[in-house]
C-alpha positions as CSV (number, residue, x, y, z in Angstrom):
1,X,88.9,137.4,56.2
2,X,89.2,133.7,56.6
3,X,88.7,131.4,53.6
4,X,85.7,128.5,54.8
5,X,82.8,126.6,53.2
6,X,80.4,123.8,54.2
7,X,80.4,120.6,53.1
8,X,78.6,118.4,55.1
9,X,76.6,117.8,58.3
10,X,74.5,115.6,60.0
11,X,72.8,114.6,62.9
12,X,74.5,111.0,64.2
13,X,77.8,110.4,65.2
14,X,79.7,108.3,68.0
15,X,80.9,111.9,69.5
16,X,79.1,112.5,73.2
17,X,80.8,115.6,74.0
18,X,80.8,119.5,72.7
19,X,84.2,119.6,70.7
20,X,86.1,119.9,67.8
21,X,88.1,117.8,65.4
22,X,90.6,118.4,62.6
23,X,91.3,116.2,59.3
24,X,94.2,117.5,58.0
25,X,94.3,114.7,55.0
26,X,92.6,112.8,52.8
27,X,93.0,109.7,55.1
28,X,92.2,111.4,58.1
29,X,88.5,112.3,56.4
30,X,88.2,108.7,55.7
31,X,88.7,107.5,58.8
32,X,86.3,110.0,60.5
33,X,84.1,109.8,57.6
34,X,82.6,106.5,58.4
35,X,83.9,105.7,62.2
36,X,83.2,108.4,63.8
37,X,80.5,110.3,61.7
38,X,78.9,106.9,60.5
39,X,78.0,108.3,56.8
40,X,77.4,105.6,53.8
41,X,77.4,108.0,51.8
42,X,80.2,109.5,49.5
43,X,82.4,111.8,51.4
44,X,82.7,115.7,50.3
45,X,85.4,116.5,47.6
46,X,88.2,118.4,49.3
47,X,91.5,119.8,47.9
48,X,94.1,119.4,50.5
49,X,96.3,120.9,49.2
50,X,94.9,124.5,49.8
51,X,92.5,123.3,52.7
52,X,91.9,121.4,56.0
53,X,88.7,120.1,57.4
54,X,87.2,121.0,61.0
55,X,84.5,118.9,61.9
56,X,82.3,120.7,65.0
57,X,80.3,118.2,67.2
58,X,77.6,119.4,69.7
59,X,77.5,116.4,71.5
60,X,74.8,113.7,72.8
61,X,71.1,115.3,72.6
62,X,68.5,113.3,73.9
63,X,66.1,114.0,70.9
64,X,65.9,114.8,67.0
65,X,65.7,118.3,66.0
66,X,69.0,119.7,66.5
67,X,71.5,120.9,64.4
68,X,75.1,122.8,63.5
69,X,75.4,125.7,61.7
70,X,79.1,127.3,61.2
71,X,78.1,131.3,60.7
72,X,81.5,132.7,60.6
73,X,85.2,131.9,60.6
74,X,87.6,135.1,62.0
75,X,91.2,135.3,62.9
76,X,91.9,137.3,65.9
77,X,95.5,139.3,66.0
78,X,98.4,136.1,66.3
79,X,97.8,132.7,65.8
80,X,94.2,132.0,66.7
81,X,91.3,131.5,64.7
82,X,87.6,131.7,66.2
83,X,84.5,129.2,64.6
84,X,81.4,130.5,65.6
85,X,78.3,127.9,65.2
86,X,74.8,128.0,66.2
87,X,73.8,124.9,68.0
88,X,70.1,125.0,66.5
89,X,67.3,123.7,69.1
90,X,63.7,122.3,68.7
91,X,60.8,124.8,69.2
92,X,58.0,124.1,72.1
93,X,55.8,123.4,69.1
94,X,58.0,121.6,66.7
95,X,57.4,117.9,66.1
96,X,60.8,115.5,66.7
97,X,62.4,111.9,67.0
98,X,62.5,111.0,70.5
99,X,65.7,109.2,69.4
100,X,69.0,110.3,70.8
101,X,71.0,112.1,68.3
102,X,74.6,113.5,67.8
103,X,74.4,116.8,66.0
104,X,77.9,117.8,63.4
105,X,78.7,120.3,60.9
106,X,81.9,119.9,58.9
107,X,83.7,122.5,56.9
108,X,86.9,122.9,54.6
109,X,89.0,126.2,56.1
110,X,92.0,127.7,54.7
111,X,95.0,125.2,55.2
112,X,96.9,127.9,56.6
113,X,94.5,128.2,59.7
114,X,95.4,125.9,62.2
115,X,94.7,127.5,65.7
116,X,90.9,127.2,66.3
117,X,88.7,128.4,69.4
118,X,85.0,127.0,69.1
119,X,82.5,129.4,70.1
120,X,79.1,128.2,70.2
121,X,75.8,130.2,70.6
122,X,72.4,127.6,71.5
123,X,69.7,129.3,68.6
124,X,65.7,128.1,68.4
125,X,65.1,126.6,65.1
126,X,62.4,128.3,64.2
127,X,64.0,131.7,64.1
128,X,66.9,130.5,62.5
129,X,69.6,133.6,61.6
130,X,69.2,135.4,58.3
131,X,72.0,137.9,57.1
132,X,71.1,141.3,55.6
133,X,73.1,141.6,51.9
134,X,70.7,144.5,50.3
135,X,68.0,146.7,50.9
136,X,64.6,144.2,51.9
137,X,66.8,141.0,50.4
138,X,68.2,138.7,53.3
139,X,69.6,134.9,53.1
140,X,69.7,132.1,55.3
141,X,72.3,129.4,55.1
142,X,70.8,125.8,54.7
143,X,72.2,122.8,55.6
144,X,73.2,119.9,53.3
145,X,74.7,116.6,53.0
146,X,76.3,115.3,49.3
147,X,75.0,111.6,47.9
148,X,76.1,111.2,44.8
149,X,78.5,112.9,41.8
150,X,79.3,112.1,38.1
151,X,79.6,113.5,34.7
152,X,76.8,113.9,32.2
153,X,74.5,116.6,30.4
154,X,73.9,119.2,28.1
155,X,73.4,122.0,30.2
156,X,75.5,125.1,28.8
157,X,74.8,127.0,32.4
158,X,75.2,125.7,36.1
159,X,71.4,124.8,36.8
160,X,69.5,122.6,39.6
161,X,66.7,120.9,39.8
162,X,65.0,119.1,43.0
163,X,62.8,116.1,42.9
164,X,60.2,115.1,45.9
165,X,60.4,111.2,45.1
166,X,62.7,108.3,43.8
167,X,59.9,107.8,41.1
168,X,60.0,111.8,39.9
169,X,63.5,111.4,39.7
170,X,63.8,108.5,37.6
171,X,61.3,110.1,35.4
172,X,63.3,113.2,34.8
173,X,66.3,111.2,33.9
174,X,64.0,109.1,31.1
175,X,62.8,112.5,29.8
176,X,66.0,113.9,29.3
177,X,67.9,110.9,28.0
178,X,69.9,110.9,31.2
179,X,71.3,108.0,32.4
180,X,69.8,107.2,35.9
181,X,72.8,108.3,38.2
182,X,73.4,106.0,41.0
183,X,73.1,107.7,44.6
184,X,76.3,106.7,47.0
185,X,73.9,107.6,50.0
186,X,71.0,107.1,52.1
187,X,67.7,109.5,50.2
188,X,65.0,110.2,52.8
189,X,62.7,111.7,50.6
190,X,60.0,112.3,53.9
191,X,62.3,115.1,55.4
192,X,64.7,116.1,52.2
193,X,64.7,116.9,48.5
194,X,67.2,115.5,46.3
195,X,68.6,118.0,44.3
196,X,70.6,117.1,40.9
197,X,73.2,120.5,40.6
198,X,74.9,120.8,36.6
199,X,78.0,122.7,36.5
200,X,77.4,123.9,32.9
201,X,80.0,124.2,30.6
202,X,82.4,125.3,33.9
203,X,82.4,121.5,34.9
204,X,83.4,120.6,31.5
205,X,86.3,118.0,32.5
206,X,86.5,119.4,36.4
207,X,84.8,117.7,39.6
208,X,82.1,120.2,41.3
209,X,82.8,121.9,44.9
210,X,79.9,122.5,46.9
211,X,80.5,126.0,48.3
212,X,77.2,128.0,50.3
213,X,74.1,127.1,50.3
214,X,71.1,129.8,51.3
215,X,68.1,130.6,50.7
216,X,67.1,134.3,49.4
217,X,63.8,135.3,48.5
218,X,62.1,132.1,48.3
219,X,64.3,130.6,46.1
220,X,67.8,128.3,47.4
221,X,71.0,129.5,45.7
222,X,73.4,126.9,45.5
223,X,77.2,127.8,44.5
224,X,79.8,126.0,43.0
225,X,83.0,125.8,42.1
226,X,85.1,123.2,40.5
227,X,87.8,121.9,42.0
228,X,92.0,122.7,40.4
229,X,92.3,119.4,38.8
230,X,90.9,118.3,35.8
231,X,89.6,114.5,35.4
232,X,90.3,113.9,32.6
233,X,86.7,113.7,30.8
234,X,85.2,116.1,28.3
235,X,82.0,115.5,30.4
236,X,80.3,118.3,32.6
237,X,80.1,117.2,36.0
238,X,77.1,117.3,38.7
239,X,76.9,116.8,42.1
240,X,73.4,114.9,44.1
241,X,72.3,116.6,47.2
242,X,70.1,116.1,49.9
243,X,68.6,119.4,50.9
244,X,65.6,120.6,52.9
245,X,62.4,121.4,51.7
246,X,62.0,125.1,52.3
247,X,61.5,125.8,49.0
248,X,61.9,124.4,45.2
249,X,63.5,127.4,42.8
250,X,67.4,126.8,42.7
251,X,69.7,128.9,41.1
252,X,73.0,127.8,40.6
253,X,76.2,130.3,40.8
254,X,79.7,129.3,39.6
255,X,81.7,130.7,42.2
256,X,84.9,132.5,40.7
257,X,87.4,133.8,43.3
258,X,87.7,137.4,43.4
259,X,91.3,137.3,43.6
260,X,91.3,135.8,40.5
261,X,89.3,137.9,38.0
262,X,90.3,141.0,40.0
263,X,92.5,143.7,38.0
264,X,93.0,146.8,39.7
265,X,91.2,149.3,41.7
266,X,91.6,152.9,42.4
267,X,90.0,156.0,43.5
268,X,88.3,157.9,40.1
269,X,87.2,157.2,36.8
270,X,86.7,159.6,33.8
271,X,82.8,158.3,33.4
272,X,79.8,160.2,33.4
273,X,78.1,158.9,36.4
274,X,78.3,156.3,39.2
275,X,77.1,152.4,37.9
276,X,78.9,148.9,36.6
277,X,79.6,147.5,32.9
278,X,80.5,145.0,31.3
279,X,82.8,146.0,27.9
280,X,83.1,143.6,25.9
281,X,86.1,145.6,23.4
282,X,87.7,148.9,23.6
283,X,85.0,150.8,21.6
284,X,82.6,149.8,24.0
285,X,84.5,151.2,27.0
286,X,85.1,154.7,24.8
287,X,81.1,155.0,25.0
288,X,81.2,155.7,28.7
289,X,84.7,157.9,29.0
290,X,84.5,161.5,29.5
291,X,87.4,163.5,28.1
292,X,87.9,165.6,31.0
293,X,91.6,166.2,31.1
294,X,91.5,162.7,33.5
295,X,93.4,159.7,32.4
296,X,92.4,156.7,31.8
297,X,93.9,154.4,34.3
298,X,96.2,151.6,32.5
299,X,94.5,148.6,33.7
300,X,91.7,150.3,31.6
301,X,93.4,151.2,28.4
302,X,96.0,148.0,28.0
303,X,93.0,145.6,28.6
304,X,93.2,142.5,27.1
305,X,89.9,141.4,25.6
306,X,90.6,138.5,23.2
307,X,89.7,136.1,26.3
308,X,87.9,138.0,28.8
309,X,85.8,141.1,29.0
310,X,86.3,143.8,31.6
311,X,83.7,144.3,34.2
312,X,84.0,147.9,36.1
313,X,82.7,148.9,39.4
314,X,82.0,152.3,40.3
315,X,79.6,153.5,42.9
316,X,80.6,156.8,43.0
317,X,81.2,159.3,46.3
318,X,81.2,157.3,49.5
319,X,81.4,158.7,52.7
320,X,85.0,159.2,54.4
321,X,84.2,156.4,56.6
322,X,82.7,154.0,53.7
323,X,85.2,151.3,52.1
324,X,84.6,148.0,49.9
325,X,86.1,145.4,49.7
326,X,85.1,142.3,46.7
327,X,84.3,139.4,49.0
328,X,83.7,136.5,46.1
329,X,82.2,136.6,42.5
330,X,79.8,134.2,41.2
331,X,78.7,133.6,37.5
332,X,74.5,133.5,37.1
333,X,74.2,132.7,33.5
334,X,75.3,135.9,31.7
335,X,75.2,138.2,35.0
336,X,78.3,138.5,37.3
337,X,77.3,138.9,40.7
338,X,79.7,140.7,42.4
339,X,79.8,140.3,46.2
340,X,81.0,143.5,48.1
341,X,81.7,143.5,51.6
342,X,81.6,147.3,53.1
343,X,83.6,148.3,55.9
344,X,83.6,151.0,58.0
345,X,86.6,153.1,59.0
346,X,87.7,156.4,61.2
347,X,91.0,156.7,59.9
348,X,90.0,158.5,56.6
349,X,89.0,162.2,56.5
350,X,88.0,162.9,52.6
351,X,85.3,161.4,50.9
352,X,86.3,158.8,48.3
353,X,85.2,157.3,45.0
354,X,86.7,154.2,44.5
355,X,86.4,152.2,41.2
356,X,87.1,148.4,40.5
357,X,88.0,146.9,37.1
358,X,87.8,142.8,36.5
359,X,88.0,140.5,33.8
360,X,85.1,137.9,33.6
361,X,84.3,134.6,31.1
362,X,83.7,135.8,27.5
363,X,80.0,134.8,28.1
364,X,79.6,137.6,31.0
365,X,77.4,140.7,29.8
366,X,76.1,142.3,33.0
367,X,77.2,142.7,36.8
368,X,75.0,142.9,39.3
369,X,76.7,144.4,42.7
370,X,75.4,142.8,46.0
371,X,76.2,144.6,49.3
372,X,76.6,142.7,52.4
């Protein structure tokens, strides 16, 4: 699996051809930022050091309503690494500029990725993809474009709020004792939503990284990360976005990386029945065990929990065929939701029951497990 996100995209640029572009540094995102991709506003915060940007271009169109959307990134067996993007098009029925525009999505990919083949699929905008992650619960990823960041607020959780006008907004920031952040883009409040995204308490001295963006439900999920260095403030940082209108719930997840907070995984556990906790000491954990001549395992028993508490997995029997694999983890106020992606396999021949043990922020008391 391939390490992408995002972060920006648009519909003008000076690009007249289908093609693809790398900025492997800072200054090469600059350059492109406003010369090619001829943005005002503030360009997307990007550690280089663990990442490169691709920008995807879908050429000239000769009117408004299309758009780039990056739905996977997959390495194929050597060197090569495929993009696949849906070149959005205008319904029969749909309403558009009869301007000329230059479509672009940009996203940061795994620095170690260098190799890329473009594949690109043309997709009616009114049916645009959704992606099955549970029973009856589907998400479709939204596009976005950053104008503004700083550091401010009391918010103790990530939170988001969207505003329909320049006057609502200003409003908001008077009510709450705010001060009136200035936006380092264009705000075209007829077609967008700006969108004011807190990082909580996990922005506290650390910029905001804008990670996916979907909707689910009715309600846009927005999650962040913050980025590895820390500026220097005791502030909590927040990021401006201009997103579409589809709807006006936004939840905000801190994304942690699963590689991160994982611990260990094996294949039982000494429990009563299949399910996920969150222990927050030993004692708690002891509540659950069955003494059935099974041992603990040691990731279990040696757990340290004066800084974290130890989130466990277990679904119980799975088919021979039936493997998981954690995908990403993102912080929802107290709830961890835990992002497993299943795979399917002929090489096994017994049934399995695979358990996960991770360590989560002191403030975590639930998991919720997500399947997609």
């Amino acid at each position: 699996m391939v390490r992408w996100r995002t972060i920006a995209s648009g519909s003008s640029s000076t690009e007249t051809q289908q093609k693809l572009l790398l900025a492997n540094f800072q200054s090469d995102l600059s350059s492109v930022w406003q010369r090619v991709l001829l943005q005002n506003r503030s360009q997307p915060i990007v550690d280089f050091n663990k990442d490169r940007c691709v920008i995807i271009f879908l050429g000239t169109k000769n009117t408004g309503g299309y758009s780039a959307q990056v739905t996977q990134v997959a390495s194929e067996p050597g060197l090569k690494t495929n993009i696949f993007v849906n070149e959005l098009y205008p319904g029969p029925r749909q309403v558009v500029t009869q301007a000329q525009t230059s479509p672009w999505v940009m996203i940061a990919v795994d620095r170690a990725k260098l190799d890329f083949v473009l594949k690109v699929q043309r997709v009616e905008d009114n049916s645009l993809p959704s992606y099955q992650i549970a029973p009856g619960v589907t998400f479709t990823p939204l596009p976005w474009s950053p104008c503004g960041y700083g550091y401010g607020g009391y918010w103790s959780d990530p939170c988001g709020f969207g505003f329909d006008s320049a006057y609502e907004f200003q409003n908001w920031c008077y009510q709450n004792n705010f001060e009136n952040p200035y936006l380092t883009g264009q705000m075209n409040y007829q077609q967008n939503r700006l969108v004011f995204i807190s990082g909580g308490d996990y922005g506290l001295g650390y910029s905001l990284q804008i990670g996916d963006i979907f909707l689910s439900g009715g309600e846009t999920i927005v999650q962040v990360s913050r980025s590895g260095r820390s500026s220097f403030t005791t502030q909590r940082s927040y990021l401006l976005l201009s997103l579409g209108r589809e709807s006006k719930k936004y939840t905000v997840e801190y994304m942690v990386s699963g590689s991160d907070c994982f611990v260990e995984q094996g294949r039982y556990l000494p429990v009563r029945q299949a399910g996920s906790w969150v222990f927050q000491s030993q004692k708690d954990w002891e509540r659950v065990v069955v003494d059935n001549g099974t041992s603990v395992p040691q990731a279990i028993s040696s757990f340290d929990y004066t800084k974290s508490n130890m989130g466990v997995i277990y679904p119980g029997e799975l088919p021979p065929n039936v493997s998981y694999a954690i995908d990403r983890v993102a912080y929802r106020g107290q709830t961890a939701m835990v992002y497993l992606k299943k795979s399917f396999s002929s090489n096994l021949i017994n049934k399995n029951s695979p358990y996960y043990v991770l360590k989560f922020d002191r403030k975590i008391r639930n998991i919720k497990v997500v399947d997609f």
